[in-house]
N, C-alpha and C positions, 0 to 999 in steps of 0.2 A: 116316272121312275119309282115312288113308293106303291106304286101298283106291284111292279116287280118284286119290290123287297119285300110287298108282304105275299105275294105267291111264295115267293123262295121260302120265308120264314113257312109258311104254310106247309112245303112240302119236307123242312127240317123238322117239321112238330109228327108229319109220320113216321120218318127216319129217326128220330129219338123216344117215338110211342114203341115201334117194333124192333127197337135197340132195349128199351126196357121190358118188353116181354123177352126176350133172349137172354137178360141177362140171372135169370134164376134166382131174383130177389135181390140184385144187385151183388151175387156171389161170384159171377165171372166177368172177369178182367178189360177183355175186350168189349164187348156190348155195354158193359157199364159205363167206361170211357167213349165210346161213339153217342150213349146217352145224356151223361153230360156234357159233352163238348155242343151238342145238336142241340141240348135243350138251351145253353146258355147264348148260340148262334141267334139259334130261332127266338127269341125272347127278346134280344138285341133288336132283331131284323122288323119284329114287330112293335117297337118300342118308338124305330124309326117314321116308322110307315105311319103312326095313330099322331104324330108333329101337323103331318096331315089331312090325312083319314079318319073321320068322325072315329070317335072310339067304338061305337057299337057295332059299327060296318066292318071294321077294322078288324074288330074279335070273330066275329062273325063269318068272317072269309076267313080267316086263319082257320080258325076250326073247323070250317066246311071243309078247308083246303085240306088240312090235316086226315082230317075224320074220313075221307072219299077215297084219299090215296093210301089210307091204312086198310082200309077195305079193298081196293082194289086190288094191292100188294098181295091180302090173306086168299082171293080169289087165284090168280096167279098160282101162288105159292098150295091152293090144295086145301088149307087151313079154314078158310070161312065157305061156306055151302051157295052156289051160283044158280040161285033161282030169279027165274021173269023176274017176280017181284022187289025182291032184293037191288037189283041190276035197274029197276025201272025206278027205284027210290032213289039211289045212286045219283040218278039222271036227274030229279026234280033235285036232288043239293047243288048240284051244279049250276043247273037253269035259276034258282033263287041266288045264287051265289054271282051270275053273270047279269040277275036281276038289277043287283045291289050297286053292281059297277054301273051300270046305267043309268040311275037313279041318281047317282053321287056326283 
């Protein structure tokens, strides 16, 4: 189960990274409030999760989880540039990231 709570918290840390780029230096309304409501989720959810999970493992997928789905998002969305390379790096945070669960 804190497996779960820190994917989720993982994927509120991209949801609240690309709420804070939207929101124009914290000037509009909307994205500012999806950023803090996301970031104080996500921070909860990992705060939960590290009761269990080594803390270094812990940050570590958070941030992977984060950092992978903020990038995939900008790929998606047009915003970050879809090269082999980029897309195959992608693929080794993951694989390190599934590494970690294995290991733990």
């Amino acid at each position: 189960m804190d497996w779960i709570v820190l994917l989720g918290s993982g994927v509120l840390e991209a949801v609240w990274a690309t709420a804070l780029g939207a929101s124009a230096g914290l000037r509009r309304p909307l994205p500012t409030v999806v950023f803090v409501l996301a970031l104080l989720a996500s921070l909860y959810g990992l705060s939960l999760a590290m009761m269990t999970i080594p803390v270094g493992t812990a940050y570590a997928v958070w941030t992977a989880t984060g950092a992978t789905l903020t990038v995939v998002w900008g790929l998606i969305q047009g915003t970050e540039p879809a090269t082999w390379r980029r897309i195959g790096l992608l693929f080794g945070i993951v694989a390190c990231v599934v590494g970690l669960k294995l290991v733990s």
